[in-house]
Structures are given as C-alpha cells and as structure tokens.
C-alpha positions as CSV (number, residue, x, y, z in Angstrom):
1,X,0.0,0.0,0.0
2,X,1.2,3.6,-1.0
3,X,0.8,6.2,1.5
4,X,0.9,9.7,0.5
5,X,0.7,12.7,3.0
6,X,-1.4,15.9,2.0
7,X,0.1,18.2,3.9
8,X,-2.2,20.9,4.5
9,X,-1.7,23.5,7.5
10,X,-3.2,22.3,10.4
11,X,-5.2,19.6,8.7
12,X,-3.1,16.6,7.1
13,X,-4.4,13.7,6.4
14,X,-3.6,10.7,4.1
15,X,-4.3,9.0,1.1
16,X,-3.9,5.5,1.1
17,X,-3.7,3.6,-2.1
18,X,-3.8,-0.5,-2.6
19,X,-5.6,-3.2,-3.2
20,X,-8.4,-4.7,-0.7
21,X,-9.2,-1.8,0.8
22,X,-12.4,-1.8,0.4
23,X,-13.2,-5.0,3.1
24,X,-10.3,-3.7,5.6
25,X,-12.3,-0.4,5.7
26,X,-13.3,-0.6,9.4
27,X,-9.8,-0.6,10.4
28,X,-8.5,1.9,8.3
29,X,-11.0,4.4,9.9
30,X,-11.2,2.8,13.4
31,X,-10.4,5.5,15.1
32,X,-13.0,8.0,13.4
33,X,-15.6,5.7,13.3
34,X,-16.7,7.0,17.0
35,X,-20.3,5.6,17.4
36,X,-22.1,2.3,16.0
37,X,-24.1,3.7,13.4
38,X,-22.0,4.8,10.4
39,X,-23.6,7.2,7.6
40,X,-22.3,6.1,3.9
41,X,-23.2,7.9,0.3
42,X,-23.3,6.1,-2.6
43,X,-24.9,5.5,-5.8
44,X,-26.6,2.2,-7.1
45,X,-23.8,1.5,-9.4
46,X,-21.4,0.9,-6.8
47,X,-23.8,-0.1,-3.9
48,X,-24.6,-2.7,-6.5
49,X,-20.6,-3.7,-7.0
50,X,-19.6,-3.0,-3.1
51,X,-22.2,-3.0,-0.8
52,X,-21.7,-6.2,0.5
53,X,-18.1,-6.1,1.1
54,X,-18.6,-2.7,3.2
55,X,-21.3,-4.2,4.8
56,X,-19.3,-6.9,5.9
57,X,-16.6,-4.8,7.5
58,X,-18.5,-2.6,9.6
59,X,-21.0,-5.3,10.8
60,X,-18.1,-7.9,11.7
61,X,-16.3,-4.5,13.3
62,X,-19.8,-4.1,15.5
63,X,-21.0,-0.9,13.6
64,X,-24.3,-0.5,11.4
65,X,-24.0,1.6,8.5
66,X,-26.9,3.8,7.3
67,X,-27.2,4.0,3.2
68,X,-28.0,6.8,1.4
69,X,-28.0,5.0,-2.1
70,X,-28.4,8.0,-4.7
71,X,-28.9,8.1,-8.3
72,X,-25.7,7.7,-10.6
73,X,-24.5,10.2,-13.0
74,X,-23.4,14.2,-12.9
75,X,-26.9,15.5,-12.6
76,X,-27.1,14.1,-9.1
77,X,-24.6,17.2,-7.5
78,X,-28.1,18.8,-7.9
79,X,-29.8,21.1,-5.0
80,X,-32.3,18.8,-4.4
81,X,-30.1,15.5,-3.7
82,X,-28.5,18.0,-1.8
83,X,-31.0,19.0,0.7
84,X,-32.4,15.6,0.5
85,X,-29.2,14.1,1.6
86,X,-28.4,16.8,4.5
87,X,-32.0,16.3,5.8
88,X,-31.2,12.4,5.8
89,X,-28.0,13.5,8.1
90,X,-29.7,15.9,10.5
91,X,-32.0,13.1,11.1
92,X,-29.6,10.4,11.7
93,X,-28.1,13.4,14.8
94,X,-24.7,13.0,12.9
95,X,-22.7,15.4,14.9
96,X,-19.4,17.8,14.1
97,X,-16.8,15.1,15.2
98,X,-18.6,12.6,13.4
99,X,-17.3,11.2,10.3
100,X,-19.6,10.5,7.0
101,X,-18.4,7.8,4.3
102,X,-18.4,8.2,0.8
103,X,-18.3,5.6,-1.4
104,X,-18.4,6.3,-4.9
105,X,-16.7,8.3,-8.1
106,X,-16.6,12.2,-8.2
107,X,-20.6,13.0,-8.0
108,X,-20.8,10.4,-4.5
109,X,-17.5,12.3,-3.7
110,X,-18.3,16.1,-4.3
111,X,-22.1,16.0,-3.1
112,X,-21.0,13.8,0.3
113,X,-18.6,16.6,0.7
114,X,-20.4,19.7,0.1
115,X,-22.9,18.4,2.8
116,X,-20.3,17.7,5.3
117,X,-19.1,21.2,4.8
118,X,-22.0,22.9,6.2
119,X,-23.7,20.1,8.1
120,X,-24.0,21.4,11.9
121,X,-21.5,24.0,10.8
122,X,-18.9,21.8,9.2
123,X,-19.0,17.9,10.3
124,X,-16.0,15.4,9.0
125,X,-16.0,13.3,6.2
126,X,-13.9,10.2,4.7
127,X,-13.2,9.5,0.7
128,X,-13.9,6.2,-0.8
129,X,-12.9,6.8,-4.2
130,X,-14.1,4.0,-6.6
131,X,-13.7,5.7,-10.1
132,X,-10.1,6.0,-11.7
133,X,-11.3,9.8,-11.7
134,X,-11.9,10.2,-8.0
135,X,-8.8,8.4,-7.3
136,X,-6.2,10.7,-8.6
137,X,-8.1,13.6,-8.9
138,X,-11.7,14.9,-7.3
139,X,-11.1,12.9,-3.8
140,X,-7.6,14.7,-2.5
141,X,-7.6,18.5,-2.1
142,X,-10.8,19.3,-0.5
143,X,-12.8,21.1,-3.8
144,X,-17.1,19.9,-3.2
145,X,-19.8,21.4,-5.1
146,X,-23.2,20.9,-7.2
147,X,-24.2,21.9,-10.6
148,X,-26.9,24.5,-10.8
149,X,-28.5,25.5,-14.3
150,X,-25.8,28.4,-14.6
151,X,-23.1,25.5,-14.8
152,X,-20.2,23.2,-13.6
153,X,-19.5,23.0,-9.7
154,X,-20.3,27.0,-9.1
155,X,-22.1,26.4,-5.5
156,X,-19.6,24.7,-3.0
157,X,-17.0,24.7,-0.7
158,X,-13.9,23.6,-0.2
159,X,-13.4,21.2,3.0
160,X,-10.8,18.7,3.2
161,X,-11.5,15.1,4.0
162,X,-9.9,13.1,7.1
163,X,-8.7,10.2,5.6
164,X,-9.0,9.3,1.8
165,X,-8.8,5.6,0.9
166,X,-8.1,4.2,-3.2
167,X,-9.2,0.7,-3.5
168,X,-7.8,0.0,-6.4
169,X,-10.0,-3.3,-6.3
170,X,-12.5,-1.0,-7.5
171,X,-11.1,0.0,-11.2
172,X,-11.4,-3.7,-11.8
173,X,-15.6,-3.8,-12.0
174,X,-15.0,-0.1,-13.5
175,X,-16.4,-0.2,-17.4
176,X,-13.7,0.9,-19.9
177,X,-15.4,4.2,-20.5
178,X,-14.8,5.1,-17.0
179,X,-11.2,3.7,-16.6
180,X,-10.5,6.4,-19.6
181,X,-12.4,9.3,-18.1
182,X,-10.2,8.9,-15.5
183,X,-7.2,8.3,-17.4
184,X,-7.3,11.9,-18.9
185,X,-6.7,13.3,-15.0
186,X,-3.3,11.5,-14.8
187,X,-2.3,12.7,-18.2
188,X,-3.1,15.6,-16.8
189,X,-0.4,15.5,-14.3
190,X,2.7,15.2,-17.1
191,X,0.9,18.2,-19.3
192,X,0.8,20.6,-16.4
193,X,4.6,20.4,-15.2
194,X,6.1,16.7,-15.7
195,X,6.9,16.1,-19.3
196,X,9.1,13.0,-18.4
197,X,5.5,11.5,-16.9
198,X,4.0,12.7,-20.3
199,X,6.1,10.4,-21.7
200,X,5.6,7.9,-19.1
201,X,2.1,7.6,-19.9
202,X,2.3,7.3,-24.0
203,X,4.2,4.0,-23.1
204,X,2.3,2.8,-20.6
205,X,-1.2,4.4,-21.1
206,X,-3.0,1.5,-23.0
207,X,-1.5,-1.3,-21.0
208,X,-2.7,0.7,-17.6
209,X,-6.4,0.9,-19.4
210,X,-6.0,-2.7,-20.2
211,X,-5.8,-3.5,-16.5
212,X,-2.1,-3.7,-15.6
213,X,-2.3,-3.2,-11.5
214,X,1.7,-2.2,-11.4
215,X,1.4,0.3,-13.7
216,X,-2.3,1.6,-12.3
217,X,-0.7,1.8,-8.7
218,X,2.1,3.5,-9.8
219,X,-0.1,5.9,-12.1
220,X,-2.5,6.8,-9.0
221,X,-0.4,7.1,-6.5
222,X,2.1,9.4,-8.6
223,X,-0.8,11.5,-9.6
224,X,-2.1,12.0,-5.6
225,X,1.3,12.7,-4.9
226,X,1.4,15.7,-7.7
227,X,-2.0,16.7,-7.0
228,X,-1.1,16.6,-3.0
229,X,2.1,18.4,-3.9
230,X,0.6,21.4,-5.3
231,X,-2.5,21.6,-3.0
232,X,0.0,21.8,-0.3
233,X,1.3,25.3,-1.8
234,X,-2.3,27.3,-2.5
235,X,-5.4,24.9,-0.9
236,X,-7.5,28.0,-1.4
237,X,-6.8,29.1,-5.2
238,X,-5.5,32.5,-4.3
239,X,-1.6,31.9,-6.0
240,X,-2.4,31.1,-9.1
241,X,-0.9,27.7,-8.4
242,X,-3.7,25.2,-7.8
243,X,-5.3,26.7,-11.0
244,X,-3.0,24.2,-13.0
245,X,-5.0,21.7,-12.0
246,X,-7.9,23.0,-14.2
247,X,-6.1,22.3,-17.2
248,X,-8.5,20.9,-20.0
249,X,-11.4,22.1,-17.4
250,X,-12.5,25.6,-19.0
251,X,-12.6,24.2,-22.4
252,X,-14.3,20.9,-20.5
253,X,-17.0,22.6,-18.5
254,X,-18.3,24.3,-21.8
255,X,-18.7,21.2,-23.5
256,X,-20.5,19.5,-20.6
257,X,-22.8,22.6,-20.2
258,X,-23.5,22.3,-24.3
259,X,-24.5,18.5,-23.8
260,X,-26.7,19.2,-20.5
261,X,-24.5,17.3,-18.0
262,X,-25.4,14.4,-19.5
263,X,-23.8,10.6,-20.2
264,X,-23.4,12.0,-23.5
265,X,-20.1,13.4,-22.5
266,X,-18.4,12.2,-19.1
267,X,-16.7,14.6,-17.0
268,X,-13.1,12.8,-18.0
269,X,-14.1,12.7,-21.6
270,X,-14.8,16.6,-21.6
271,X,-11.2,17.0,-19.7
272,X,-9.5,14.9,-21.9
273,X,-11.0,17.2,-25.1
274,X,-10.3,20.1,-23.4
275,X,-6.9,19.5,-22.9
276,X,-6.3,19.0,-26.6
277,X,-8.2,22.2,-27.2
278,X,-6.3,24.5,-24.7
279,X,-2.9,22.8,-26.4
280,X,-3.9,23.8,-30.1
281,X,-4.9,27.0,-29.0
282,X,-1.7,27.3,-27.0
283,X,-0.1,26.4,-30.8
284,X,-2.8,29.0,-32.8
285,X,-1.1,31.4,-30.5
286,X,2.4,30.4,-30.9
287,X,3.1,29.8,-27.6
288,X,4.1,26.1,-27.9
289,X,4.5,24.0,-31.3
290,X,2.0,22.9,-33.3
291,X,3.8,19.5,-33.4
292,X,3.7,19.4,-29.6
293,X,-0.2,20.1,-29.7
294,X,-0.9,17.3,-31.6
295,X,1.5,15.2,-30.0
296,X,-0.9,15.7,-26.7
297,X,-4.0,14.8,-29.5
298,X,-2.4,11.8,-30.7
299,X,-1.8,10.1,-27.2
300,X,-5.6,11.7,-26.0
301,X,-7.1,9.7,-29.4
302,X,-4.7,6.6,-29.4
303,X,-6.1,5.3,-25.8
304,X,-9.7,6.4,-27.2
305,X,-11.3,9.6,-25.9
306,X,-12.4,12.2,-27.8
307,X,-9.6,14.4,-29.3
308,X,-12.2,15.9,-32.1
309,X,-14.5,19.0,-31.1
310,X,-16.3,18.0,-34.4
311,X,-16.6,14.2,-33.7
312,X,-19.3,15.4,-30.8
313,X,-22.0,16.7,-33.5
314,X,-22.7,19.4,-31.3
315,X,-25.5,21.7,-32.6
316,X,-23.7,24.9,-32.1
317,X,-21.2,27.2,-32.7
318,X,-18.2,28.5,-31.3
319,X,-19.3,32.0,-30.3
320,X,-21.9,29.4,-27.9
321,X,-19.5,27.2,-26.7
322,X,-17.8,30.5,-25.6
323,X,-20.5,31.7,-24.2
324,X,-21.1,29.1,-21.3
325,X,-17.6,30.5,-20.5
326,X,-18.9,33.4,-19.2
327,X,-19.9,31.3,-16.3
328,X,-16.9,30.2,-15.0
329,X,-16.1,30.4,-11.2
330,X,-12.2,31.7,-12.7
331,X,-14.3,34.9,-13.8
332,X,-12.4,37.5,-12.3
333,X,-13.8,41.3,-12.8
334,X,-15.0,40.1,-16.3
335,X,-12.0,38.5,-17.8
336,X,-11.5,34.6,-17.7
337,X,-8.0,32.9,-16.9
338,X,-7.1,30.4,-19.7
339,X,-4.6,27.6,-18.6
340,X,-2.5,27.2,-21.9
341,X,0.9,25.6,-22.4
342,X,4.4,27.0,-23.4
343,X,5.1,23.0,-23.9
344,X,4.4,19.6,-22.9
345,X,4.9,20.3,-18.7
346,X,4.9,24.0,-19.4
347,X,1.4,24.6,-18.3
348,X,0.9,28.5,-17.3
349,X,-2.1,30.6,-16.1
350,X,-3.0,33.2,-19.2
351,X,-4.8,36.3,-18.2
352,X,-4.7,38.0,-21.7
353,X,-6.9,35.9,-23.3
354,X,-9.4,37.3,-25.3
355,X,-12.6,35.3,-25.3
356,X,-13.6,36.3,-29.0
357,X,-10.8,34.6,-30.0
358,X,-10.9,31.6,-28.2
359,X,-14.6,31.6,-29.8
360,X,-13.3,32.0,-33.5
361,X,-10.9,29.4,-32.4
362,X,-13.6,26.9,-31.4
363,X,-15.5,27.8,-34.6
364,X,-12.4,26.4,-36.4
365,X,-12.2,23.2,-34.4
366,X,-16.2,22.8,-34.8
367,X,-15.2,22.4,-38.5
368,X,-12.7,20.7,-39.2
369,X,-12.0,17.4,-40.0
370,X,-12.6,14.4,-37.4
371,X,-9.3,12.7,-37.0
C-alpha cells in the first residue's frame, strides 16, 4: 500500500492507495468511526458492486451503516439531492466530530462533501474513491460542489477530508469508459509540469487501461502525490498555483454545459478534449509547437477519448460554446484565466486571453476534420 501525505496547514491527512481496501475499511478508519451507526453515500452503481463487502466490514467491526444509495451520473450534484441528503443527516443526529463515508466516483464524492461542509456547521467526512477519476483527482484537495442551471460545480466549498482511501480493487468492476475518463486526470499531471510522466504515460497508457495493477498503482499514486504536492502550496486558489490543476477544465465545462451534464459526455471525456483544445490553442497562438499540440492529441485519441470537437456533432457554434464561459467560477472582474501551455509540462495561467478569440478558435475546431 502507497501512503501519500497531503500536507495541508493544520489539517493533514492521508491517502492510502492499494488493493483490498475496500473489506479492511473498518480498520483503516477505526479510530474515526466513533459511534455504531455509520452514515455512507453512494450511488446504485457501486452499492450494486460493493455493498456487501462494506457491509461486511462494519458489521463484523460491530458498527451498522446507514445507506444513502443515490442516483448515478453528474446531474445528481443537484440542490435537491442535496437537501435531501443533508436532511437524511440531521436526522440520523450526525454530529461535528462525526465522520460520514463516501463511497463512490466524483458525484458520491463532491455531493458527500459539500454536505459535510455545512452540516452542523462543518462535520468530518472520509473518501472512498471508486472511479479511476476520483482516485487521482476529485477525492484529494478538498474542492465539493453541485451543478446548478448556470453551470459546472459553481455552488460549494472547499473542505478537506480526514482520511482518503483508493481501493484499487474498484477499477477492476469499473467499465472501460470510465477507466479512460479517469485516465485523462493523470495525463493531466505530465501536461501541467512533468513532461518525463507525459512520456511515461504514451508507453504505458493502453497497458494501464488494459488493467495492468503495477502500472495503475504506480499511475495513482504518482498523480495523488502531484496533485497533493501542489494543494499543499495554495489549498485555497489564491496563487495562481492550484489553478494548473484546471487544465483541460475551461474548455471541458463548456462542452458539458453544451450537452446538459449528461452521459453523452463524461466529466473525464470533456477534460480529456479540453486538454487538446487549450494545447492547439496554445499552438494557434504560438506559444508552444504545433507538433507538440498534436503530439498531446495523438496520445488523448490513441487510448480512445475524444480528441475531435467535431466528432461530438454538437448543434452549435463557437461563439456558444464561448459563451457558457462566461460562467466560469475563474471569472475575475470580467475576464477569464485560460490555462494554456508553453510545452508539454509547461502549463501556465494566461490572463490576456481574449474570449472572441478563443470563440473563433472553437469555430475552427467545430469544423474541421474528425481525425
């Protein structure tokens, strides 16, 4: 089992990563789990693959969990499912020092979360990543929210968990459209600042997919420690520095607001297109080769997600996709941030942007040719 230490002031905590996690969870969080009843998030999906096993370990540990089995997919980070679920917690008298279980990918993670945060004031919480996603990404550094009608993850908070816990046992019952949603997140990691683990990943990305544990343990637990890395240096956002982790999102979020949050396009899937849009607008600009761009295209369309903004057959145009820009929480006095690259691992926060021309860009990509 890796172990890797986010060390944020006054509040570290740990993320453990292995195999079999999942049926030693009671004593992983023994010491958190302070009274018999146990409150757990979920969605069907996983309840479905993993109930039983965490059912086993609390009851054979003496403790009874409570279920709150919700509805899979993004559009469940919804105000409803929120109050629903926080009103399910003030009834079962969970209290500040108690601690609430989520089991689940990003959605379980980020709605679990969020209610923590402002349960009784701020109660505690635990991560049960089960999504390649969640694992190297949306469970370590503390970011919850819900999706309102004005976009992507703009009502939230950010509240750290106590313990965070990567079964990877869980990728193995994971369908292959979800193992690459989550890939995109630790390519993420080698475009931001680690062009050797760029590299890494086009030699190793298609056997990790195809289910090599080495190779996912090392991939998860490298991409924890870069995410824990630079969450340790800004955990609120206000440097600049955690904003390279939105690489791939700006362009992302737009593209998930165009197809309504919807199964049509996953939150990795939009990331991973994203990604190759902010590089080849990096490359219309001149900021980093255009042979570098689609060098990041390539490897994004050799594992199989979308590298194409025409392969989606959206039913708009770029001035639109722009548009659900406007919306972005980066929005700061009425100009939006781009993350764009100077090269592979040369990921940088551009301010100068203007948003008519990343629309005429995305007019361009609309039309040309799928790969």
């Amino acid at each position: 089992m890796a172990v890797i230490s986010v060390d944020i002031a006054g509040r570290p905590y740990e993320v453990r990563v292995g195999a079999g996690l999942l049926a030693e969870l009671v004593p992983h969080c023994r010491s958190r789990l302070r009274k018999r009843g146990v409150p757990i998030v979920t969605d069907s999906n996983v309840h479905a693959a993993w109930g039983e096993v965490v059912e086993k370990s609390l009851r054979d540990n003496g403790h009874e969990p409570h279920w709150r089995i919700l509805p899979p997919g993004e559009q469940t980070k919804s105000w409803d499912e929120l109050a629903a679920t926080v009103n399910w917690l003030l009834t079962l008298e969970v209290e500040r020092g108690d601690h609430i279980i989520a089991l689940g990918g990003g959605v379980v993670g980020d709605l679990t979360g969020f209610c923590a945060s402002v349960v009784k004031r701020g109660c505690k919480f635990i991560q049960v990543p089960t999504t390649l996603l969640a694992q190297v990404d949306s469970s370590v550094g503390g970011k919850t929210a819900i999706n309102t009608p004005a976009g992507k993850n703009l009502v939230g908070a950010f509240h750290q968990p106590s313990l965070v816990l990567a079964d990877l046992s869980a990728l193995e019952t994971l369908p292959e459209r979800e193992l690459l949603a989550g890939y995109a997140e630790i390519v993420k990691y080698g475009l931001i600042d680690d062009a050797d683990f760029f590299a890494w990943c086009e030699r190793n990305g298609a056997a990790l997919i195809a289910g090599d544990s080495a190779l996912r343990e090392y991939a998860v637990s490298h991409s924890v420690a870069a995410k824990a890395r630079i969450v340790a240096q800004d955990e609120f956002e206000t440097t600049g520095k955690r904003a390279l982790l939105n690489l791939g999102h700006t362009f992302g979020h737009a593209l998930e607001a165009e197809t309504g949050f919807s199964n049509r396009l996953l939150h990795g899937e939009a990331v991973a297109l994203g990604m190759v849009l902010a590089a080849r607008y990096s490359a219309r600009k001149g900021l980093m080769p255009k042979a570098s761009a689609e060098r990041v295209a390539q490897h994004i369309d050799e594992v199989g997600l979308p590298a194409s903004l025409s392969g989606l057959g959206l039913d708009c145009d770029g001035t639109g996709l722009a548009r659900h820009m406007l919306h972005d929480k980066k929005m700061d006095a009425g100009t939006l941030p781009f993350l764009l690259l100077h090269g592979i691992g040369k990921t940088y926060l551009d301010k100068e942007a203007s948003l008519d021309d990343v629309a005429a860009f995305l007019g361009e990509e609309l039309a040309r040719e799928p790969a």
